[in-house]
C-alpha positions in Angstrom: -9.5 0.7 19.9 -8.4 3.2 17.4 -5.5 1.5 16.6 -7.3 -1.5 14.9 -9.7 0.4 13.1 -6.1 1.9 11.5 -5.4 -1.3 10.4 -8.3 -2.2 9.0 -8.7 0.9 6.8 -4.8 0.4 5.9 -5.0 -3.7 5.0 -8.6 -2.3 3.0 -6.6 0.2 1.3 -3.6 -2.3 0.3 -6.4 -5.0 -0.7 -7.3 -3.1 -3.9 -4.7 -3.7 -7.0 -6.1 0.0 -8.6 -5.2 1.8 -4.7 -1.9 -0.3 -4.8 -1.1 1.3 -8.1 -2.2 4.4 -7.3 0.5 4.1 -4.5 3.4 2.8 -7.2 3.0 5.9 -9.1 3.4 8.2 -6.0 6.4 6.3 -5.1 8.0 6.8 -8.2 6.9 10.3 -8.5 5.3 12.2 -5.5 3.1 15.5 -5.9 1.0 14.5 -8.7 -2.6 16.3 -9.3 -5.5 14.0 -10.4 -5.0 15.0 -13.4 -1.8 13.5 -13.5 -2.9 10.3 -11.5 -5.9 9.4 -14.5 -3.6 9.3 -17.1 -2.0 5.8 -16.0 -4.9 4.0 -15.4 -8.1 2.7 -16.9 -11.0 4.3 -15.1 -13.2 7.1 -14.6 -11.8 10.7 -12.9 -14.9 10.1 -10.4 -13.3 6.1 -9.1 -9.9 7.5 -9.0 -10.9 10.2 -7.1 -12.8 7.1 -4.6 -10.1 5.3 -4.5 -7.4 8.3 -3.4 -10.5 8.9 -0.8 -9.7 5.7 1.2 -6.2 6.0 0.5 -6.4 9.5 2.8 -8.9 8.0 5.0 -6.5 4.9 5.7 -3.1 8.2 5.7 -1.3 6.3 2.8 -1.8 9.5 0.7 -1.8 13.3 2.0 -2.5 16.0 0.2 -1.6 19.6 -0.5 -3.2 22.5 -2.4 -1.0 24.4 -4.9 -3.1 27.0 -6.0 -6.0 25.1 -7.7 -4.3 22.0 -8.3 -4.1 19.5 -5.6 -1.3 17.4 -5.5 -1.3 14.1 -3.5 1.8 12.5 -1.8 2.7 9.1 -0.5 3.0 8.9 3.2 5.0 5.4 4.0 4.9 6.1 7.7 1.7 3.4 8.0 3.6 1.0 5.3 6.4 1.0 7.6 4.6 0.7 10.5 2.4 -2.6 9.1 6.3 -4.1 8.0 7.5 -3.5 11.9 4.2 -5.3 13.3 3.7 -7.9 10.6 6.6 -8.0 8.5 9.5 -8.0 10.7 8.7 -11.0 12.7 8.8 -13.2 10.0 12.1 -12.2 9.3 14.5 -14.4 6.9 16.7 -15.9 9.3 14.0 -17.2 11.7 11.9 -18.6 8.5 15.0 -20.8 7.0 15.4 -22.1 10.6 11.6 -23.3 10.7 12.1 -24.5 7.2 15.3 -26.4 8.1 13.7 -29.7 8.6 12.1 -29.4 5.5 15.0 -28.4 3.7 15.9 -31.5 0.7 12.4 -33.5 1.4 10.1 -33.8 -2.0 6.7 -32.4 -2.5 5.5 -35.5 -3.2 5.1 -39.0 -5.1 6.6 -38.8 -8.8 
């Protein structure tokens, strides 16, 4: 069952807001050293560090040496893959068809 112990470190990963920005800042600017990473948030060298950890355990980040600065990317390969399996099927169309027959009804007594 290696494939659902992938999605459970991935969903683990995304659960954290701190891991989730981490991942926001790659986005917007791949390759950065930890260095680079501290500066934007509020916590120690030693949790950012934890938290890029199971961010490469769960391959949202990988990383690459440039002489003695590491620099980590963002891999959206397992983001894409959780928006094909989980995403997708709740697709737009589909949900205002199931929401239809609710469309116009109030929430409740005024």
């Amino acid at each position: 069952m290696p494939e659902r112990h992938d999605a459970d470190l991935l969903f683990k990963a995304l659960a954290d807001p701190s891991r989730r920005k981490l991942l926001d800042l790659l986005h917007a600017h791949d390759g950065r050293t930890l260095n680079e990473l501290c500066e934007h948030l509020d916590m120690s060298r030693q949790g950012v560090t934890q938290h890029l950890a199971v961010l490469e355990a769960a391959n949202l980040v990988a990383t690459q040496w440039r002489g003695r600065e590491k620099l980590h990317f963002l891999n959206p390969v397992p983001i894409n893959a959780i928006a094909m399996r989980w995403l997708r099927q709740f697709d737009a169309v589909k949900l205002e068809v199931l929401a239809a027959p609710f469309a116009g009804k109030e929430k409740g007594p005024e």
